[in-house]
C-alpha positions as CSV (number, residue, x, y, z in Angstrom):
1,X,0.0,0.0,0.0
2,X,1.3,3.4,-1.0
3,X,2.2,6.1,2.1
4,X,0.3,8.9,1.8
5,X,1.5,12.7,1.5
6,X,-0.2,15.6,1.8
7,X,0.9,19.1,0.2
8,X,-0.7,21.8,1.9
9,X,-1.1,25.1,-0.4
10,X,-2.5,28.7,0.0
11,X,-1.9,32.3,0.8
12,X,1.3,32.2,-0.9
13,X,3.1,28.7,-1.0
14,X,3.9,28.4,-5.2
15,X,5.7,25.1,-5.5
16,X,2.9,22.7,-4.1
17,X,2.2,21.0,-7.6
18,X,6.3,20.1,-8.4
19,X,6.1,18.5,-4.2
20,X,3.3,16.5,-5.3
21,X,5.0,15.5,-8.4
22,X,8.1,14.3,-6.7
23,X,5.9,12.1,-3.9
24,X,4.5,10.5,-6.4
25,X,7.3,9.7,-8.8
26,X,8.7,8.2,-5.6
27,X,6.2,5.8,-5.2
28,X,3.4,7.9,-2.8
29,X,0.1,8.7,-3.2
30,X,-0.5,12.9,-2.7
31,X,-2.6,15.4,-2.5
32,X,-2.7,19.0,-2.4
33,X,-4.8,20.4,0.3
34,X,-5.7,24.4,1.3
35,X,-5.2,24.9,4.3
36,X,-8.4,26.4,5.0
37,X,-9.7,22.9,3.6
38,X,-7.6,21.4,6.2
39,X,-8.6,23.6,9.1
40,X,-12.4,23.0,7.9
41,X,-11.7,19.3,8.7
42,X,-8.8,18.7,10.6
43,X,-9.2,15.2,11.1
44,X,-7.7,14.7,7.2
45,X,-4.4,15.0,8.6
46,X,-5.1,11.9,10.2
47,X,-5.0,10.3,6.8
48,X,-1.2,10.7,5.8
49,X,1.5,9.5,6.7
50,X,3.4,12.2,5.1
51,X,3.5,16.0,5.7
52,X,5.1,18.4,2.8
53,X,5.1,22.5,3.3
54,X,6.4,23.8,-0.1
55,X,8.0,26.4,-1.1
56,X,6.8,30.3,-1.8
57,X,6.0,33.1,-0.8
58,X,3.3,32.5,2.0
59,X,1.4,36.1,2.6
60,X,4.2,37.8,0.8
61,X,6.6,37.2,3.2
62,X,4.9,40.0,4.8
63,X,6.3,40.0,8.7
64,X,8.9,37.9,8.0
65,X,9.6,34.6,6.0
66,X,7.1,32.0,7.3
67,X,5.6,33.6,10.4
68,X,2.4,34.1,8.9
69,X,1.7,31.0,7.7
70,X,3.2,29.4,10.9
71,X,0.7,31.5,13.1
72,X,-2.1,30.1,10.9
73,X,-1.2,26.6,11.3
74,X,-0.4,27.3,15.1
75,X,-3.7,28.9,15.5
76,X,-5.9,26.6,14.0
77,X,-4.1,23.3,14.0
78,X,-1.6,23.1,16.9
79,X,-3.2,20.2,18.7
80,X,-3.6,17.9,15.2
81,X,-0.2,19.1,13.9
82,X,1.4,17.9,17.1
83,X,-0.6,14.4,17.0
84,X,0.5,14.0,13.8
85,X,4.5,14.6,14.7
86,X,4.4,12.5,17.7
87,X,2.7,9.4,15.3
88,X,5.4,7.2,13.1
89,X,5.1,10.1,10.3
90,X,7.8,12.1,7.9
91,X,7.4,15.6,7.8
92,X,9.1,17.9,5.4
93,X,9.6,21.6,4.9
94,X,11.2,23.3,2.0
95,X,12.8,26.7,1.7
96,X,9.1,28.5,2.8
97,X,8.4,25.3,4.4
98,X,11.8,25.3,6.1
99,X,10.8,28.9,7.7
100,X,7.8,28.0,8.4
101,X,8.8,24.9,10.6
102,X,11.7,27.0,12.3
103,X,8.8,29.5,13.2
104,X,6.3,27.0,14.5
105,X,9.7,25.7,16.6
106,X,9.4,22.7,15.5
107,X,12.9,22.7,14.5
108,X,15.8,24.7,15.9
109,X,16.8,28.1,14.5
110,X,15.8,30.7,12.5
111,X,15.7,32.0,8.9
112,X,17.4,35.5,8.6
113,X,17.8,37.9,5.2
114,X,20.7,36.9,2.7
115,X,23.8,38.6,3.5
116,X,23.3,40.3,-0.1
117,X,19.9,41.9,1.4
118,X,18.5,40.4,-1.8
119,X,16.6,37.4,-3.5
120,X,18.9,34.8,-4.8
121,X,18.3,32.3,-7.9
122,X,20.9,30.0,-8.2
123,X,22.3,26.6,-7.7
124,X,24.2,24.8,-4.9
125,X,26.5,22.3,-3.8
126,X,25.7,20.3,-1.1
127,X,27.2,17.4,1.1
128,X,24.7,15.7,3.4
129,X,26.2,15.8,6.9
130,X,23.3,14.4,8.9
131,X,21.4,11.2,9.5
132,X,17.9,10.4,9.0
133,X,15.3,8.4,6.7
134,X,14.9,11.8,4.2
135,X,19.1,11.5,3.8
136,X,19.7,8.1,3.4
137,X,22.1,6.8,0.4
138,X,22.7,10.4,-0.4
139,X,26.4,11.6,0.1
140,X,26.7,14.9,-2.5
141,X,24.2,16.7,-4.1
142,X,23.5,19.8,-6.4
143,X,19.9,21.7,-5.7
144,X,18.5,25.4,-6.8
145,X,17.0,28.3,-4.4
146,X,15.3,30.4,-4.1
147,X,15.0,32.6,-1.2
148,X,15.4,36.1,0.1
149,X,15.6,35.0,3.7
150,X,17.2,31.7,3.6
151,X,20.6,32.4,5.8
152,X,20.7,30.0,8.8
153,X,20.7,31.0,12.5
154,X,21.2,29.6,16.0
155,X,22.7,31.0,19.2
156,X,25.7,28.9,20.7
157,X,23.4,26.8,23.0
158,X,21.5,25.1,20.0
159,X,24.2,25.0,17.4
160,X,26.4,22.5,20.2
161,X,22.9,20.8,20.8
162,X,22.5,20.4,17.3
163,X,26.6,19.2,16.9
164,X,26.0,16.8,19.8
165,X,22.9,15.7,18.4
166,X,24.0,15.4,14.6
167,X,21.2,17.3,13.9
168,X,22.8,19.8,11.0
169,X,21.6,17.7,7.8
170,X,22.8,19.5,5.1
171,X,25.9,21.7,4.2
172,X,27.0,24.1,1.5
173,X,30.1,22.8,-0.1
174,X,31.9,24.4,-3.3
175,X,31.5,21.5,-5.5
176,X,31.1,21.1,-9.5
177,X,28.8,23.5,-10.0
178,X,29.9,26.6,-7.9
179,X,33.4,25.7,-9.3
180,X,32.1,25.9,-12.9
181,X,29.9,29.3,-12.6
182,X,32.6,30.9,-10.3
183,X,30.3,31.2,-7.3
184,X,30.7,31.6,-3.6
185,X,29.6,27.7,-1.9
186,X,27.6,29.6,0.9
187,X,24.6,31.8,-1.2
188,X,24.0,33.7,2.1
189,X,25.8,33.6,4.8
190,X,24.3,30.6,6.6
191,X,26.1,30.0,9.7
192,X,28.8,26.9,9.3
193,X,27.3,26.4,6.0
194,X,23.8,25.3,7.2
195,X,21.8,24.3,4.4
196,X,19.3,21.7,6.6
197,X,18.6,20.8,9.8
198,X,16.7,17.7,11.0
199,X,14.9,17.0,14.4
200,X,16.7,14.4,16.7
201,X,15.3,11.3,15.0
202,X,15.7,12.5,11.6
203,X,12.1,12.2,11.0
204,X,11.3,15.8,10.3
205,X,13.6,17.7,7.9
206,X,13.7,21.5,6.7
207,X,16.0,22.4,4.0
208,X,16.0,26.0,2.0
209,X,17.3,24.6,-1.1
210,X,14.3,22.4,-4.0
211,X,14.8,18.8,-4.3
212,X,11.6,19.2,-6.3
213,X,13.5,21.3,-8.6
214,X,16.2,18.5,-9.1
215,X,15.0,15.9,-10.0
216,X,15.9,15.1,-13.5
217,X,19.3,15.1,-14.9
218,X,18.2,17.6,-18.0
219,X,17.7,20.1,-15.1
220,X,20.8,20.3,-14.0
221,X,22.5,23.5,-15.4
222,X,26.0,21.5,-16.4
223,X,23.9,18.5,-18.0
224,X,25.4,19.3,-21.7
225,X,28.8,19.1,-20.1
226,X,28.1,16.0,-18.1
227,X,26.4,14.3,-21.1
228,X,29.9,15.3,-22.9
229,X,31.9,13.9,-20.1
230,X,29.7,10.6,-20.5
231,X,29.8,9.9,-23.9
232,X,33.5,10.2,-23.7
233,X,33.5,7.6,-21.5
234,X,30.9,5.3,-22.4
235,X,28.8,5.5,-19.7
236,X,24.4,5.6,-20.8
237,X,22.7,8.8,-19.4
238,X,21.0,9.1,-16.3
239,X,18.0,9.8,-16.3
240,X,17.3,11.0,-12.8
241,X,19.0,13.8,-10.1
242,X,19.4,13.1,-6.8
243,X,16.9,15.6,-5.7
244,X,14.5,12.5,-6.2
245,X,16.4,10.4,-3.9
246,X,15.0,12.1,-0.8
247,X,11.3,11.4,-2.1
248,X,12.0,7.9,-2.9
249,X,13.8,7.7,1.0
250,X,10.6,8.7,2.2
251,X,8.7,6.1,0.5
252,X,10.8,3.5,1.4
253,X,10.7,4.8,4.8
254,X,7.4,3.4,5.2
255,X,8.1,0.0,3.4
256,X,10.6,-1.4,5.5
């Protein structure tokens, strides 16, 4: 039997369809739900197995990255929300998603403005540093963002809790692709490189950059020169990215 996700949308969050995609390319059935919808019947969450906050823009980012949309989940949804974390379930949040689970403080830290002070587009490389089911099998990896506040925070306290605890999931490494394009490996100015942190189980995951976005190998921006490098050597074409990979964890998550 297929886990189930659900993709909540609304007031903002833009990359809900893409999330859906992934889940079920990775073996999931998912669905998209408003939150409103949600809040209208908040047993539904009882459903899944699986919990997905995209990415976006959630009330403009009015406030601050994710607060909104955090008080809205925290206001109507607190008790079901935490019924649903304590249950065997996988919960992810991505780059609005991310902010919106550091907000709720359900994970540690906090989501502060780029050092630039301005939206970045780009690509990153990445070296998973953490444990968990999301992670598993994945050593290196090369994502996009997207984000205007997307730079990692935590006072001392949590960042050795968070050390001790090998909570720190994912780091910004200079890799392939910054090497290629010339670009800094930390977009902006995460603290140690944070790209993802995880609770202490590994069960709930925030990241600011898309797996969503990188999932095939045609989207990768250096796929002409890596098709290139393959044909040279013979090797057939892949035909997925390893943004996939942490869809396809979660999946298998619930089949062992």
């Amino acid at each position: 039997m297929k886990p189930r996700a659900i993709v909540l949308s609304g007031y903002g969050l833009n990359c809900e369809e893409e999330t859906k995609l992934a889940f079920e390319l990775a073996g999931a059935a998912a669905d998209i739900v408003h939150i409103a919808d949600l809040i209208k019947d908040k047993r539904r969450l009882n459903k899944y197995q699986i919990l997905a906050i995209p990415g976006g823009f959630a009330f403009g980012d009015d406030t601050g990255s994710g607060k909104a949309y955090a008080n809205k989940l925290k206001n109507n949804l607190s008790q079901e929300i935490g019924v649903f974390l304590r249950r065997d379930t996988l919960t992810i949040g991505i780059c609005n998603g991310f902010q919106v689970l550091t907000n709720l403080g359900v994970l540690p830290g906090a989501l502060l403005a780029n050092d630039s002070v301005r939206y970045i587009d780009r690509w990153v490389d990445l070296k998973v540093t953490g444990k968990g089911p999301w992670l598993q099998g994945i050593k290196t990896l090369s994502l996009p963002i997207a984000h205007g506040e997307g730079k990692y925070y935590a006072d001392a306290r949590t960042m050795a809790r968070l050390k001790k605890k090998n909570q720190v999931g994912i780091k910004y490494i200079k890799g392939e692709i910054c090497g290629l394009q010339n670009l800094p490996a930390n977009p902006n100015g995460a603290l140690q490189n944070i790209a993802c942190v995880t609770s202490e189980d590994g069960r709930i995951l925030g990241m600011m950059p898309h797996p969503e976005r990188g999932m095939f190998f045609t989207q990768l921006p250096h796929w002409t020169l890596l098709k290139e490098q393959y044909r040279r050597e013979g090797k057939p074409l892949p035909k997925e990215a390893a943004g996939l990979q942490l869809f396809r964890n979660a999946v298998k998550y619930f089949s062992e």
